[in-house]
N, C-alpha and C positions, 0 to 999 in steps of 0.2 A: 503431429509433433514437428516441429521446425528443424530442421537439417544444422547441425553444430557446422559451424564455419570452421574448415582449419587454419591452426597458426599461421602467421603470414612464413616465417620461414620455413614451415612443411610447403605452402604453392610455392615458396621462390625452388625449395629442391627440387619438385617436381618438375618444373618449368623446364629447371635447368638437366634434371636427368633426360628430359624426353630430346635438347637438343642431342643427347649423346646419342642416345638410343638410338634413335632415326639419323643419326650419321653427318647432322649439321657441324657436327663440332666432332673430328675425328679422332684416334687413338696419338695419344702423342702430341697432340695438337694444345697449343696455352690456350687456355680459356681467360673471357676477359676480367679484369683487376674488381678486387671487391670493390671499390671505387667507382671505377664505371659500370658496374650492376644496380650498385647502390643509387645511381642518377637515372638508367635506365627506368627501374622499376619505381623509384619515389620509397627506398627502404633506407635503411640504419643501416651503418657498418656492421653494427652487432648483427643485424639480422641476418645481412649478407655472412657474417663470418660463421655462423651457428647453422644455415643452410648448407654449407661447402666443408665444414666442421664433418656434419652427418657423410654428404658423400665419400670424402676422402676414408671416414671411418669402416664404412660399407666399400670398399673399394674401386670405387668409379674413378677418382680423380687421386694425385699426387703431386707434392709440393716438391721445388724442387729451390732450395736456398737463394735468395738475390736475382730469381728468376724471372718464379711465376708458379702457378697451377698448371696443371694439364690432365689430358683424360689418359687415365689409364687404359692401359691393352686388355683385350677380353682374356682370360683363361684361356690354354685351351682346353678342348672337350673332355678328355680323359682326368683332369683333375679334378673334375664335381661328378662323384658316384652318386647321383639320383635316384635312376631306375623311375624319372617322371616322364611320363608324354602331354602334350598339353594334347586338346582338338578343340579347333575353334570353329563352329559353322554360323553357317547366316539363321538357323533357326532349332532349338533343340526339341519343345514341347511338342510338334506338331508334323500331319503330314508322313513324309519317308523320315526323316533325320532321326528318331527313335531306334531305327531297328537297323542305320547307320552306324551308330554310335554304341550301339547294346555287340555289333560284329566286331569292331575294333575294341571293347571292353574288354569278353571276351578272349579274347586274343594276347591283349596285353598282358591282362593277369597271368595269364597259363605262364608266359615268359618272365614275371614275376616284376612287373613296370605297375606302378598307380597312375592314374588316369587324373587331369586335370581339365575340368569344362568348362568353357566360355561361348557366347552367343554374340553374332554383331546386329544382331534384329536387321539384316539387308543394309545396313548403313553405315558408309563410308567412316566418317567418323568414330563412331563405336569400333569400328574392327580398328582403328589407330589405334584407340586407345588399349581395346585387347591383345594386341599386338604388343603392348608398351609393357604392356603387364607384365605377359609371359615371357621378353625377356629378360626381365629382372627376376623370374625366377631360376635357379638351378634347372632347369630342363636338361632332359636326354634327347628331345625331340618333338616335334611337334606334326600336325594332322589339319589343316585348314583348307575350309570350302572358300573362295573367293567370293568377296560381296560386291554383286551389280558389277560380274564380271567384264561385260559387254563397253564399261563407260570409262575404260583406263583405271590406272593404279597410282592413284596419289600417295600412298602410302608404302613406292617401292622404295625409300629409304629404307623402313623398316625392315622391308627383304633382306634386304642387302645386308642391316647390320646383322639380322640371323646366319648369314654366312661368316660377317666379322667373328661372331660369337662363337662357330663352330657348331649350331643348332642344325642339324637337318632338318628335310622338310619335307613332305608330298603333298600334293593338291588333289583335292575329291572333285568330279562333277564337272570341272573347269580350269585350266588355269591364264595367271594373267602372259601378256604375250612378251612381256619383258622379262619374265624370271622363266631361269632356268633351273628344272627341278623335276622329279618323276610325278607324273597323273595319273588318278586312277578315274576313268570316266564311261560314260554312257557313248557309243556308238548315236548322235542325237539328231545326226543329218540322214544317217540312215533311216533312225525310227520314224522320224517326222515323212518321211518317202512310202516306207511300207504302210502307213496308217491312210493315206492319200494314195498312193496306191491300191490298197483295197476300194475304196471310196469307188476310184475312177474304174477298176474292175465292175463294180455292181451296177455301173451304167451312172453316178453320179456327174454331172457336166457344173451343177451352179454349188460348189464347193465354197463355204466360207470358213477362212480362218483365223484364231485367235492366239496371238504370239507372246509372251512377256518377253521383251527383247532388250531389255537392260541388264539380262546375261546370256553367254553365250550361249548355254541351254537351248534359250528360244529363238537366240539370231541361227542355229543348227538346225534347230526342228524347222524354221521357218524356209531355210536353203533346202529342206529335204522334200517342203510342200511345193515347192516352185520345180525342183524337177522331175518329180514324177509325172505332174504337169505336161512339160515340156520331152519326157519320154514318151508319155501317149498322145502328143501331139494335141493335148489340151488344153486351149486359152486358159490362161490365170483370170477369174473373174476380180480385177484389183478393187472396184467396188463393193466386193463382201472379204477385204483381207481388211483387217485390224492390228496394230501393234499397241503394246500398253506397256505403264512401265509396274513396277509393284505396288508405287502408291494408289494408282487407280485399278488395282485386279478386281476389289469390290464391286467397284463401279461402272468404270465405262465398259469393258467386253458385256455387262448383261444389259444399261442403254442403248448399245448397238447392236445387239440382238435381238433386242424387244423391237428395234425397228424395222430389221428385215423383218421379222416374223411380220411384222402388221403388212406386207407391200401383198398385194396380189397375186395368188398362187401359182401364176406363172412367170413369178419376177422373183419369188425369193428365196431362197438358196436350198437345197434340199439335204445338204449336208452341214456339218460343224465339223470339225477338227481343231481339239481345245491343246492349249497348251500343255494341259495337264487332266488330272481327272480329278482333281479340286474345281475347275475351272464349269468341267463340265458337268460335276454335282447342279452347278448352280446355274448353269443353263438349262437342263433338264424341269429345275424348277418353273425357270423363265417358259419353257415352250409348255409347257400345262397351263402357266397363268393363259394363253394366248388361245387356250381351245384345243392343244393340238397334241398327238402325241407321236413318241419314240417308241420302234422306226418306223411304224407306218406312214405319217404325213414327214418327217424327217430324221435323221440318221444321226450320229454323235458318237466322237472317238474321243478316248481319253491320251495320256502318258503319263505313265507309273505303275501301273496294277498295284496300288497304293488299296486301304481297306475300304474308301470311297465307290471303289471299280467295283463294286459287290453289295453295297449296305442300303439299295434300294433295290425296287422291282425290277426297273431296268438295269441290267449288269452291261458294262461299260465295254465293248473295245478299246482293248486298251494296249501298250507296248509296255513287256514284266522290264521295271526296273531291278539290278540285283542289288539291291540295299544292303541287307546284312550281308554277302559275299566282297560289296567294295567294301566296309569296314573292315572286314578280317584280312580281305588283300593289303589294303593301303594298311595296316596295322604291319602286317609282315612283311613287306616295304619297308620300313622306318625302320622294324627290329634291325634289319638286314645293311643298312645305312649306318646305324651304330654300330652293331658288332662285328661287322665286317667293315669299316669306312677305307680301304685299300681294295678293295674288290671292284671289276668293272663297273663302268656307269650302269645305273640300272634307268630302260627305258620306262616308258609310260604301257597302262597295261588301257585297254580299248574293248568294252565289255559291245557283243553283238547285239543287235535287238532284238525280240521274240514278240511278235503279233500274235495278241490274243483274242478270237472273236470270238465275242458274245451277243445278246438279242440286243443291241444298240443298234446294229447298222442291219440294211435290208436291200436288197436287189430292187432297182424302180424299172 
């Protein structure tokens, strides 16, 4: 079925709501004349007038006689009783993020908040948009994972108007290095040390590793694999390190593993240290296609002790992510932000690692 086009003046509002949103066009500030909209975009006056009609109606903008328009000041937070939290992550269906999001549910209800969902599928754009959304709603607060943390924030207008708005906020997993704001996160430079760590303990030297490093997740884990390294006075063999970003997780970490695997067995690495324990399901596969298996001819750590870490024969070393404990933290976080918003800064909370060894890895 074909997708109904909207009115042209529902896109001119939206256009024009998102410059507000995102801070282009500030509180107080004219916005320009139905006239020069109307040239800008190739519209009617009408249509300009029935667009900027609806916002002033909705309260965004305000006319002010012989003037001009302008944007309206946000509320502040105590005048919208909500009792909504929004949470926006980079992925809901799948993976950790279910038992993320089921701790902060949870949580919420108990304190008598409804829960609002949104996903940015990892992509910049989408979380604008998500973003855009949820401040146009009533919110009490909000709960968002940063997307492809690692490659900046073009979207820190948006931040920022959440601060205009009077929205609180904490960041799960990561956050970006411009916003100032409480984080509830993984210890991830640690983890990535102790899982490499082990390794280098069992006598492994040709360590290879596989990073998604277009968030900070993997740029951590990836600093964690590098000094264990360099604690045990262990070259980093940089010929089996690989970095990917998420459009290629499919792909390239298991073509470049299919390639060591083929080099000759005293050239190719005898360990893996996977991003994740998604990553290394699917390596696991990869070294059977190749003749070989785990851990006897090679060794393989996960991160997450996700249900991956378990759902084959070989059970995964792996580092316990606390998933449903950071939902219910970063839930009490944000309660703690609204009903208390006079109470000291509250820092970020920095969850330890815990190495978990199972028959994945092997003394050589």
């Amino acid at each position: 079925m074909k997708e109904k086009t909207l009115p042209k003046y529902l896109q001119l509002k939206q256009e024009i709501l998102s410059w507000i949103i995102s801070g282009q066009i500030k509180p107080d500030e004219k916005i320009p004349t139905e006239h020069e909209i109307a040239n800008q975009f190739q519209l009617s006056r009408h249509t300009v007038r029935q667009a900027l009609g609806e916002l002033e109606k909705e309260g965004w903008l305000y006319k002010i006689q012989g003037s001009g328009t302008f944007v309206s000041r946000p509320k502040p937070k105590e005048q919208v009783d909500t009792k909504t939290i929004g949470i926006v992550t980079t992925y809901i269906s799948d993976y950790i993020f279910p038992h993320i999001v089921r701790g902060a549910e949870e949580t919420l209800r108990e304190k008598g908040y409804r829960l609002l969902l949104a996903s940015t599928n990892n992509d910049k754009q989408r979380e604008k948009e998500q973003l855009e959304e949820m401040i146009r709603e009533p919110l009490s607060g909000l709960i968002i994972e940063p997307t492809k943390s690692a490659q900046g924030n073009p979207n820190l207008g948006y931040y920022l108007s959440l601060n205009n708005h009077h929205i609180p906020y904490v960041m799960i997993n990561a956050r970006y290095l411009e916003v100032s704001c409480p984080c509830v996160k993984m210890d991830d430079e640690e983890g990535g040390f102790l899982l490499t760590d082990h390794l280098i303990r069992l006598g492994h030297r040709r360590i290879a590793g596989f990073f998604k490093t277009d968030d900070l997740q993997g740029v951590d884990r990836l600093r964690g694999f590098i000094r264990a390294h360099q604690q045990h006075e262990v070259p980093v063999a940089t010929e089996y390190l690989l970095s990917y970003t998420t459009e290629e997780k499919m792909t390239k970490p298991l073509g470049v593993a299919r390639e060591f695997l083929q080099r000759p067995k005293e050239e190719r690495p005898t360990a893996f240290v996977c991003y994740n324990d998604e990553l290394a399901i699917l390596l696991l596969e990869v070294i059977r296609q190749q003749g070989l298996s785990v851990p006897d001819d090679i060794s393989i750590v996960g991160f997450d002790d996700s249900t991956f870490a378990t759902a084959t024969e070989v059970k995964l070393t792996t580092i316990r992510h606390p998933k449903t404990e950071m939902g219910i933290q970063a839930a009490q976080l944000l309660i703690q932000m609204i009903e208390q918003p006079a109470a000291e800064k509250i820092g970020d909370i920095i969850y330890k690692p815990e190495l978990i060894v199972r028959n994945s890895t092997k003394e050589i």
